[in-house]
RONU-682195 format. One record per residue: residue in one letter; z, x, y of N, C-alpha, C in turn. Coordinates in steps of 0.2 Angstrom, whole numbers, padded with zeros to 4 digits, always signed. Layout:
N
aZXYZXYZXY ...
//
This chain:
300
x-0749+0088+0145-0754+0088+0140-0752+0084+0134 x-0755+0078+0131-0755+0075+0125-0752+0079+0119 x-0755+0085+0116-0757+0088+0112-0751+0092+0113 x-0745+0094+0117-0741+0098+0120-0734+0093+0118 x-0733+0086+0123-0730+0082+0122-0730+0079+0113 x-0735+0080+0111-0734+0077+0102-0730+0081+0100 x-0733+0091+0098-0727+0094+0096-0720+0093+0098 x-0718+0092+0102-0712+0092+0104-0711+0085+0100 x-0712+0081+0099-0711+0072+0097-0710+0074+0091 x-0714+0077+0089-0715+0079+0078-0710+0084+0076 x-0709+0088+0083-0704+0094+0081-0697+0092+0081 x-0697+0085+0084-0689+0083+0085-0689+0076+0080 x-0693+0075+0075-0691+0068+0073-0695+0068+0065 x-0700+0075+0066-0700+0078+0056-0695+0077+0053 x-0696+0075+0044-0690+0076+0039-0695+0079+0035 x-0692+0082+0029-0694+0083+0023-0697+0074+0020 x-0695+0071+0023-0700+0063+0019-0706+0062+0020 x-0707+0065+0028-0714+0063+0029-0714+0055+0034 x-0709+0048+0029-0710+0045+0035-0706+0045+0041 x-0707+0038+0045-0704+0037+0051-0702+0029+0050 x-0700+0028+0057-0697+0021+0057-0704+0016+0058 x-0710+0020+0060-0716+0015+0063-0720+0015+0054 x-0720+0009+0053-0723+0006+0045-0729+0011+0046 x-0732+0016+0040-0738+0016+0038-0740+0022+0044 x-0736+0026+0047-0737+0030+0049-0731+0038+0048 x-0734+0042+0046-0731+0050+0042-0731+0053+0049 x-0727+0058+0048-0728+0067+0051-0725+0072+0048 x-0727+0078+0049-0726+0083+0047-0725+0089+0049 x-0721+0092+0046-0718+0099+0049-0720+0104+0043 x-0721+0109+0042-0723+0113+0038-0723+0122+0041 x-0719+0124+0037-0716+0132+0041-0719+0136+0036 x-0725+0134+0029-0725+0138+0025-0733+0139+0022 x-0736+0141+0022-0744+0141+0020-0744+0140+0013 x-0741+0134+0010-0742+0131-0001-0747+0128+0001 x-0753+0131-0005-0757+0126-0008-0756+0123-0012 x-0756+0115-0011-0753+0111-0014-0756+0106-0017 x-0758+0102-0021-0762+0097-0024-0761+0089-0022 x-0762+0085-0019-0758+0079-0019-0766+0073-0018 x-0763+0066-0019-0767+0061-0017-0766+0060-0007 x-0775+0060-0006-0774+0061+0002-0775+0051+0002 x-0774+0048+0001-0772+0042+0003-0777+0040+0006 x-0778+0033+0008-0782+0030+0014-0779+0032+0022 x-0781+0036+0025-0779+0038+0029-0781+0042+0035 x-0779+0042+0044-0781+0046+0048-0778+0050+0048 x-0779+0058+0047-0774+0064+0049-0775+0068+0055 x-0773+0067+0062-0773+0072+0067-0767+0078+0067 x-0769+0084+0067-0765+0091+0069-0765+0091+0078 x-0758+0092+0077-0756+0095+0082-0755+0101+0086 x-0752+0102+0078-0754+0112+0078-0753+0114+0074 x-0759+0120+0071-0759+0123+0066-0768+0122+0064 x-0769+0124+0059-0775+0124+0054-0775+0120+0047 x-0777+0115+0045-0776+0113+0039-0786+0113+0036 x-0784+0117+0029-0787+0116+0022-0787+0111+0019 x-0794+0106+0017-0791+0103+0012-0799+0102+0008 x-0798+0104+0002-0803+0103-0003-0803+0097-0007 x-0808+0094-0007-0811+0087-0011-0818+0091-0017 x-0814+0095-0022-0820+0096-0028-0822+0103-0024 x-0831+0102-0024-0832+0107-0023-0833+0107-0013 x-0832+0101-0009-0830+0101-0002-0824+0103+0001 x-0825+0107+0008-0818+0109+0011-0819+0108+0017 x-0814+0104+0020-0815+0104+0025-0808+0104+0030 x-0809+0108+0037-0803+0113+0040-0806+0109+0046 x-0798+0109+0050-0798+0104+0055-0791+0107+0059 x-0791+0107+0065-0784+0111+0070-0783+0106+0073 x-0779+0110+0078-0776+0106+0085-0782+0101+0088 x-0779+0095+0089-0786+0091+0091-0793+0086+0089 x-0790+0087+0082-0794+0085+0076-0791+0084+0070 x-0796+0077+0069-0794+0072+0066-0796+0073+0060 x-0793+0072+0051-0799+0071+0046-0799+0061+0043 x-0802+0058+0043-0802+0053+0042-0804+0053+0033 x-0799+0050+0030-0800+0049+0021-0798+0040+0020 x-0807+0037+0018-0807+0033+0018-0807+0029+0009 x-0806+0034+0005-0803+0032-0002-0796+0038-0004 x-0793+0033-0008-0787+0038-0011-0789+0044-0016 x-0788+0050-0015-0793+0055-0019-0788+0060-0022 x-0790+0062-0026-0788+0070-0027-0788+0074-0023 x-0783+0079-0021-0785+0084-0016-0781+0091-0015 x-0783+0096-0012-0778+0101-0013-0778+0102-0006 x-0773+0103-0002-0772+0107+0005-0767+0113+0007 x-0767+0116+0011-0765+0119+0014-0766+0121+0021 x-0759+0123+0024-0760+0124+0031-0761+0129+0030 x-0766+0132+0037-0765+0140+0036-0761+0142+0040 x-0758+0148+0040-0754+0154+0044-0748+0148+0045 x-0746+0146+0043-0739+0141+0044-0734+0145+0044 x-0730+0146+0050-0725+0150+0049-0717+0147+0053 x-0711+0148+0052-0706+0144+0056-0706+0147+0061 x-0707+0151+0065-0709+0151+0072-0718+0147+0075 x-0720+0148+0072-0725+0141+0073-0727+0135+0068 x-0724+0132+0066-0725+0130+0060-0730+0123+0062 x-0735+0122+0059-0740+0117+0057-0736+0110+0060 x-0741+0104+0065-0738+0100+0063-0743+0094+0064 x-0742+0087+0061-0748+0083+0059-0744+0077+0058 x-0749+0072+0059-0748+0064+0062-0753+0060+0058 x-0751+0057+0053-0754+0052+0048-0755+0045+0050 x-0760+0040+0050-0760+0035+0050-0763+0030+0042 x-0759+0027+0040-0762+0025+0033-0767+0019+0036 x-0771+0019+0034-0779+0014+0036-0779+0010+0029 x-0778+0002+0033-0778-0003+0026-0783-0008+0028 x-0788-0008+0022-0792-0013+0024-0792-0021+0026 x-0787-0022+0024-0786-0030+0028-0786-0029+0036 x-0782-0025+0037-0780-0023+0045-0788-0023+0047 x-0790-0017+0046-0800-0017+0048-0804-0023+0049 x-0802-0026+0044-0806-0033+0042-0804-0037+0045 x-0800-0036+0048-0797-0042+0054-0798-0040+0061 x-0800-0034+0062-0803-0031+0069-0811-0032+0070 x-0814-0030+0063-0822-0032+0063-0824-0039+0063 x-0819-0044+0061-0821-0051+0062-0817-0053+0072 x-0813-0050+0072-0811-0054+0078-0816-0051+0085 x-0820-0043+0083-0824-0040+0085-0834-0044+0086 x-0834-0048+0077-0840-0049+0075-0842-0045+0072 x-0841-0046+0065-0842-0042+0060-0852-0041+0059 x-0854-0047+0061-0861-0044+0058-0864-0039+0065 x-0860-0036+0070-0863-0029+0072-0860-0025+0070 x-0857-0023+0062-0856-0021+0060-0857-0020+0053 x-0863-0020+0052-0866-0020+0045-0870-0014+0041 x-0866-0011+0040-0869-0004+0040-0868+0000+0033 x-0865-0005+0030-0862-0004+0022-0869-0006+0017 x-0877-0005+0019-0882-0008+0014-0882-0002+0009 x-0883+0005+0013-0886+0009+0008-0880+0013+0005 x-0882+0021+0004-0877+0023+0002-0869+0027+0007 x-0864+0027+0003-0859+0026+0008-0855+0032+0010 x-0855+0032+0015-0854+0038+0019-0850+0043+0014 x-0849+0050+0016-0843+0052+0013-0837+0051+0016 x-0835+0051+0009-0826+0048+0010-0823+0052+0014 x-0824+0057+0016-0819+0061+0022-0824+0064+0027 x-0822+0062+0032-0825+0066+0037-0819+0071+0042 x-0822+0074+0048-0818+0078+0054-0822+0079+0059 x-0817+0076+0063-0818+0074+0070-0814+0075+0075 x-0817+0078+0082-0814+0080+0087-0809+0074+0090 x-0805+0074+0091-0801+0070+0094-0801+0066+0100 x-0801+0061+0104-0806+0061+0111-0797+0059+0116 x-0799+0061+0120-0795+0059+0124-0791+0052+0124 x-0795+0046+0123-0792+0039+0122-0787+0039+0116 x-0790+0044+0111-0784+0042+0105-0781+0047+0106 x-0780+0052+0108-0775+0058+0109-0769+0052+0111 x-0772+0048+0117-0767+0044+0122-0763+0040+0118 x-0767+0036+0113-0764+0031+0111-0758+0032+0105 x-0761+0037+0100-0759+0041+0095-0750+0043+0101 x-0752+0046+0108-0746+0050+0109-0742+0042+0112 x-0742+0039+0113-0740+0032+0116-0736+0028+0108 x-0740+0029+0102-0735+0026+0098-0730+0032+0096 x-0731+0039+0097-0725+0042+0094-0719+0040+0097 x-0722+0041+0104-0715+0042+0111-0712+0033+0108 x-0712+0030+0104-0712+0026+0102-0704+0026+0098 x-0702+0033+0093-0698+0035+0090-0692+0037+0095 x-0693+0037+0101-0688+0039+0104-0685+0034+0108 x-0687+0026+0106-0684+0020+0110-0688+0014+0103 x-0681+0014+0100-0683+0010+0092-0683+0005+0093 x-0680+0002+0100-0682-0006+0100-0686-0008+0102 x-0690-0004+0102-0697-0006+0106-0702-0007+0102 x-0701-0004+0094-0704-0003+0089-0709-0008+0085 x-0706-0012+0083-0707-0019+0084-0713-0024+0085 x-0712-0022+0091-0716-0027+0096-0722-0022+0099 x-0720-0016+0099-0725-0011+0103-0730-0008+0097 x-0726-0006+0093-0729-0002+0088-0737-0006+0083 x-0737-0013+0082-0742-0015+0078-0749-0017+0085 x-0747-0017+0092-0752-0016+0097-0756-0013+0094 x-0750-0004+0096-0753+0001+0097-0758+0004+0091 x-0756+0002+0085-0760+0002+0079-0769-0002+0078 x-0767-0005+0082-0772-0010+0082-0780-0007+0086 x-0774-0003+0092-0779+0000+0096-0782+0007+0094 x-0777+0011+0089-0780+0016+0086-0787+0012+0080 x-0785+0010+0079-0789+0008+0072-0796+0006+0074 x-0795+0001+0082-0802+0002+0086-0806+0007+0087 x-0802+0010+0091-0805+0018+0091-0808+0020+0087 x-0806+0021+0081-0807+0026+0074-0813+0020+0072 x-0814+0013+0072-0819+0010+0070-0826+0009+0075 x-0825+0011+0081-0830+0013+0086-0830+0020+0087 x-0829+0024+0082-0831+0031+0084-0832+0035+0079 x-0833+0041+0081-0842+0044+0079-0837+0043+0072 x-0836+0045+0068-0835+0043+0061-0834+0034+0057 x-0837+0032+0062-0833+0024+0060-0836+0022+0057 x-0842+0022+0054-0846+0020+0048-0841+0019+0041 x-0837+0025+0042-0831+0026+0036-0827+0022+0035 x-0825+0021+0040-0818+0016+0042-0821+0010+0042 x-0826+0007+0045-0829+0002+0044-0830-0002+0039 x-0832+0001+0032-0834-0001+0027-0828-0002+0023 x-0821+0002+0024-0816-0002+0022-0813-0008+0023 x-0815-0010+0029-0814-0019+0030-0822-0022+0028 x-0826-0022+0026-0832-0024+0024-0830-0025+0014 x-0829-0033+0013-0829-0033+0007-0834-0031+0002 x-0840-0032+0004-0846-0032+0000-0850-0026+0002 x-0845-0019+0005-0846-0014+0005-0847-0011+0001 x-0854-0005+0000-0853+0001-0007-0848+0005-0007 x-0844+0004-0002-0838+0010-0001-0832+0005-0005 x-0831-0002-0001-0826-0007-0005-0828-0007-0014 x-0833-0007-0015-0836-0006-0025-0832+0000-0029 x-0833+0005-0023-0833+0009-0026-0823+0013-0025 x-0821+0009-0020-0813+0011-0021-0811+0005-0026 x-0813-0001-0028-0812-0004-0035-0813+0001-0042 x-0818+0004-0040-0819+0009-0045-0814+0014-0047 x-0812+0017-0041-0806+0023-0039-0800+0019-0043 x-0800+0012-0041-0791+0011-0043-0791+0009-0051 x-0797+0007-0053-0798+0006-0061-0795+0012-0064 x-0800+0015-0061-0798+0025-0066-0791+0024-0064 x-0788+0027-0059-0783+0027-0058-0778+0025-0062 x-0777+0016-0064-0774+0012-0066-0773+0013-0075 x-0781+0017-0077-0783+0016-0083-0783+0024-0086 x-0782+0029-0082-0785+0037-0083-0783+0039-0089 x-0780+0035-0093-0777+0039-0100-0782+0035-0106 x-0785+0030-0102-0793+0027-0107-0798+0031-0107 x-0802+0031-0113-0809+0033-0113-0811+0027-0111 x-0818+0030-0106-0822+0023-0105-0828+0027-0103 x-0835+0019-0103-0840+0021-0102-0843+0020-0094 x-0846+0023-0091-0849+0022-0084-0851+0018-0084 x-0857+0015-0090-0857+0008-0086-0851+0003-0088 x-0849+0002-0089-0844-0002-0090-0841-0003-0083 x-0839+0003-0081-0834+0004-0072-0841+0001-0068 x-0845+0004-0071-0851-0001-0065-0853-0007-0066 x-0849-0011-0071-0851-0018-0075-0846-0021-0069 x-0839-0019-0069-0835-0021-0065-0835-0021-0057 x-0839-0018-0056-0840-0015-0048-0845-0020-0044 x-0851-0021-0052-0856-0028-0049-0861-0020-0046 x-0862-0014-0051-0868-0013-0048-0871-0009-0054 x-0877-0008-0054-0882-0005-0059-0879+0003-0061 x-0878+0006-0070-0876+0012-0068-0878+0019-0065 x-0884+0018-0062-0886+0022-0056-0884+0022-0050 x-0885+0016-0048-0883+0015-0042-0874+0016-0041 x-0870+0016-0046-0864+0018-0046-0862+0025-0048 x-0867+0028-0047-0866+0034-0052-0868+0038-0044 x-0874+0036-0042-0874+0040-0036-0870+0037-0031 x-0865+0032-0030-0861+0031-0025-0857+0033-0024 x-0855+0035-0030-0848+0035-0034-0847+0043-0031 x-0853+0047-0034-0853+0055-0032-0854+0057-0025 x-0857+0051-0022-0858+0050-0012-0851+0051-0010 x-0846+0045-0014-0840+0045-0009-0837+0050-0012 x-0835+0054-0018-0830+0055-0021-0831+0064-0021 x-0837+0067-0021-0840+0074-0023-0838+0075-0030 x-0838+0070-0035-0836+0070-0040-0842+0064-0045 x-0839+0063-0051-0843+0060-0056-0838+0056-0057 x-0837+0051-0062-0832+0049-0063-0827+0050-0068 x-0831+0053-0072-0827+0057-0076-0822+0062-0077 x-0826+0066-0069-0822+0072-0068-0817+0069-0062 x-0818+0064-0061-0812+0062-0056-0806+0060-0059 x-0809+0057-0066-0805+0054-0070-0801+0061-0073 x-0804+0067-0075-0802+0071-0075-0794+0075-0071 x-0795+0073-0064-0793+0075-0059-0785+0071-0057 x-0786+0065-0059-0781+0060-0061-0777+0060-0066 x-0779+0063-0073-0776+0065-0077-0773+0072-0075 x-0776+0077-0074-0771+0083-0071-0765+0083-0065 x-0767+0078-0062-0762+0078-0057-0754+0073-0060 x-0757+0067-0063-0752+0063-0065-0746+0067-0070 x-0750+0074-0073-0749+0080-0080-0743+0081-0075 x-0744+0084-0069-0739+0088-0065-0734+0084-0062 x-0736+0078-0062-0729+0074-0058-0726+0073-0064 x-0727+0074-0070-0723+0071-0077-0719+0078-0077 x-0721+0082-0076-0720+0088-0079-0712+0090-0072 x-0713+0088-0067-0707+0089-0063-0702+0083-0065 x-0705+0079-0067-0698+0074-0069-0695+0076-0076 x-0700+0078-0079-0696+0082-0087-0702+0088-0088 x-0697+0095-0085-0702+0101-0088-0700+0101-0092 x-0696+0098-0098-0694+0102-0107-0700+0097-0110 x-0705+0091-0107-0706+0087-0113-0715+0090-0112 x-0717+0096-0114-0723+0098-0110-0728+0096-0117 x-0726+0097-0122-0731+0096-0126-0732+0088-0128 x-0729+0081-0125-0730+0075-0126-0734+0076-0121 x-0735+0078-0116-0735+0075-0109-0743+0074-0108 x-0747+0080-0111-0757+0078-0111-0759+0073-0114 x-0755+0071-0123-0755+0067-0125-0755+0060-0121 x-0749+0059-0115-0750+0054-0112-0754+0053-0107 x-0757+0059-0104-0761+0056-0099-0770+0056-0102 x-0769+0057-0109-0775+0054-0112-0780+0061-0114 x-0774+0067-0116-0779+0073-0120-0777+0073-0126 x-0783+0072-0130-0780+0072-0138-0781+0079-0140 x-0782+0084-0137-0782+0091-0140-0776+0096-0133 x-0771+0096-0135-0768+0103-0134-0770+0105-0130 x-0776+0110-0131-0777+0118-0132-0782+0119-0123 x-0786+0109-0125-0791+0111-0118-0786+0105-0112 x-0781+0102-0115-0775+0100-0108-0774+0106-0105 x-0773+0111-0110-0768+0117-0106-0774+0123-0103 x-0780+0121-0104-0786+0127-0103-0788+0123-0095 x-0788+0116-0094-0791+0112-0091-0785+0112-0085 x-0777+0112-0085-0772+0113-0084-0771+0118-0078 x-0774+0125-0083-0771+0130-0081-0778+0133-0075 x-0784+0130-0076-0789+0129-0072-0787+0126-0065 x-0785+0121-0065-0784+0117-0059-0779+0120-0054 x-0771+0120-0059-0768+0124-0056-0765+0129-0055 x-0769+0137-0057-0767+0142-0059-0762+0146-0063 x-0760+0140-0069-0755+0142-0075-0754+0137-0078 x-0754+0140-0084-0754+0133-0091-0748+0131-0090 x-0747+0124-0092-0742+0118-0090-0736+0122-0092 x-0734+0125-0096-0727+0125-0098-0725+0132-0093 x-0729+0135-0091-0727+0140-0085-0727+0136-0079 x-0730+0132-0079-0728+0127-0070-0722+0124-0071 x-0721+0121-0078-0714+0117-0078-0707+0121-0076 x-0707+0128-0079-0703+0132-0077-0702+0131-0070 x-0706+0132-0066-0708+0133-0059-0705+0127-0054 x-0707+0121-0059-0706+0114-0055-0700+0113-0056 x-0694+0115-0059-0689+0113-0061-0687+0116-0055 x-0687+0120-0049-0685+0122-0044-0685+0118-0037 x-0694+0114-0040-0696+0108-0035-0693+0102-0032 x-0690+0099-0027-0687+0095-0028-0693+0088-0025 x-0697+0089-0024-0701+0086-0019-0708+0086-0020 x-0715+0081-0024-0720+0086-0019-0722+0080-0011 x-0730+0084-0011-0731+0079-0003-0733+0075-0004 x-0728+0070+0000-0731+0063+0001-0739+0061+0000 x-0742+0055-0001-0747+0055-0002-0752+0053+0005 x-0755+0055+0009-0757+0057+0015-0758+0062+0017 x-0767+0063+0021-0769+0070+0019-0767+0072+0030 x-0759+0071+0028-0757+0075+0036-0758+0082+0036 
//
C-alpha cells in the first residue's frame, strides 16, 4: 500500500529541518500535539498519518491519512497535529508550488483551456482526497531518498508530473491561477508580498490596490476571497508573527521589538500579542528562550 510504504520512507529519512535532498520538497515527523503559528507557504501538504489542524483567521481546516491541503498564497497560520504521539507520531510530505513551474506546464498544456482566473479567486487553501495516481507518484519521488543518484535526473520528472495532477484535479482552479499572470489570485499574492515586505508601514488600501492594477473594491473583496482576512488584519498577522521570531532571537529586547514591527503604542502590541498567542510577549520570551527551532515554513 502507498500510504504504508510512505510511512516507513518519512519515518527513516525525517529531521528536525524538515528538508530533504529533493529541492522544494519537506517532510515531517511530529511525536507531539504544539499548536504552533507559522507561514504555510505556497504549497501541497499530504498526511501520511495522523490528523492535522490548521486555521487561516476564522477558517479551519483538518485533513488525515490520504489527504492533501493545497496553499496557494503564503499565509499566516496556526496548526497542529492532533493526538501526535512517539509511538504514533504524525507524519507529512510537502511540496512547495512555484508559479513559474505551473506556468510552464499550462503553456506547454495550452493555457487558454485554462482560463478560469476572470472572477473571483478561489480560496487560498483548499482539502482534498488523495487519488491513487498521486498517492503513486508522490511515493515514486520519496523512494527517491533511498537512491540519491537518481535524484537529479528522476526527481524534476516526477515533480512535473505531480504538479499535473494537482493542476487537473478537483482543486486545480487554485494551483492554476498561480501560473496565470493576469490572474486575480497572481494580484493578489503581489499584494500578500507588498504587506509582508512593507508590514511595519501604515498604508492605505487603495494604494495596495493602485499597485495590484485593480479597483478598491474589487481588491478588497479578493483580497478577503483568498486570504479570510482584510488587509489590514493580515497585515496585522504579519506584524505578530515577525513580533515572535524577533522575540526568539533576542527574548531580553521585548520592549523595542512592537516598536519595530510597526506598533506605536505598548500597551495594545502586548493586548494584540497576548490575543493571538496566549501570553503577552515578555512571558513568551521567557518560553522562547528554550525554543531552538520553529516550523519550517510549509503547511506539512
Amino acid at each position: 500500500m502507498p500510504l504504508e510504504e510512505l510511512r516507513i520512507l518519512i519515518g527513516r529519512h525525517a529531521s528536525a529541518a524538515m528538508t530533504t535532498p529533493i529541492e522544494g520538497v519537506l517532510i515531517a515527523r511530529q511525536d507531539v500535539s504544539v499548536l504552533e503559528p507559522s507561514m504555510s507557504g505556497s504549497v501541497m501538504a499530504l498526511i501520511v498519518q495522523g490528523v492535522k489542524r490548521l486555521a487561516l483567521n476564522d477558517r479551519v481546516y483538518e485533513y488525515g491519512a490520504g489527504e492533501y491541503l493545497v496553499s496557494s498564497l503564503d499565509l499566516p497560520v496556526t496548526g497542529q497535529f492532533i493526538d501526535a504521539s512517539p509511538d504514533r507520531p504524525a507524519l507529512g510530505i510537502g511540496l512547495m508550488l512555484h508559479p513559474a513551474s505551473i506556468a510552464e506546464l499550462l503553456l506547454q498544456a495550452g493555457a487558454a483551456d485554462f482560463r478560469d482566473g476572470r472572477g473571483s479567486p478561489p480560496g487560498s487553501m483548499a482539502v482534498c482526497t488523495a487519488s491513487a495516481q498521486l498517492l503513486d507518484a508522490v511515493l515514486r519521488l520519496l523512494r527517491l531518498l533511498d537512491s540519491p543518484r537518481d535524484i537529479a535526473v528522476l526527481a524534476p520528472l516526477i515533480k512535473r508530473e505531480i504538479l499535473w495532477l494537482l493542476i487537473t484535479g478537483e482543486q486545480g482552479a487554485a494551483v492554476r491561477q498561480l501560473g496565470l499572470a493576469d490572474s486575480n489570485l497572481s494580484h493578489i499574492a503581489r499584494a500578500v508580498r507588498w504587506i509582508r515586505e512593507h508590514h511595519a508601514r501604515a498604508f492605505r488600501v487603495e494604494d495596495v490596490a493602485e499597485i495590484c492594477g485593480m479597483s478598491a473594491s474589487a481588491f478588497y473583496r479578493n483580497f478577503h476571497a483568498a486570504t479570510a482576512m482584510s488587509p489590514i488584519q493580515f497585515q496585522k498577522q504579519i506584524r505578530l508573527q515577525e513580533a515572535r521570531l524577533m522575540l526568539a532571537a533576542q527574548p531580553e529586547d521585548v520592549a523595542s521589538i512592537g516598536y519595530r514591527v510597526g506598533y506605536d503604542s505598548p500597551s495594545q502590541f502586548s493586548r494584540e500579542y497576548r490575543r493571538q498567542f496566549g501570553c503577552p510577549p515578555s512571558q513568551d520570551a521567557l518560553r522562547l528562550r528554550s525554543v531552538t527551532a520553529f516550523p519550517a515554513a510549509g503547511a506539512v
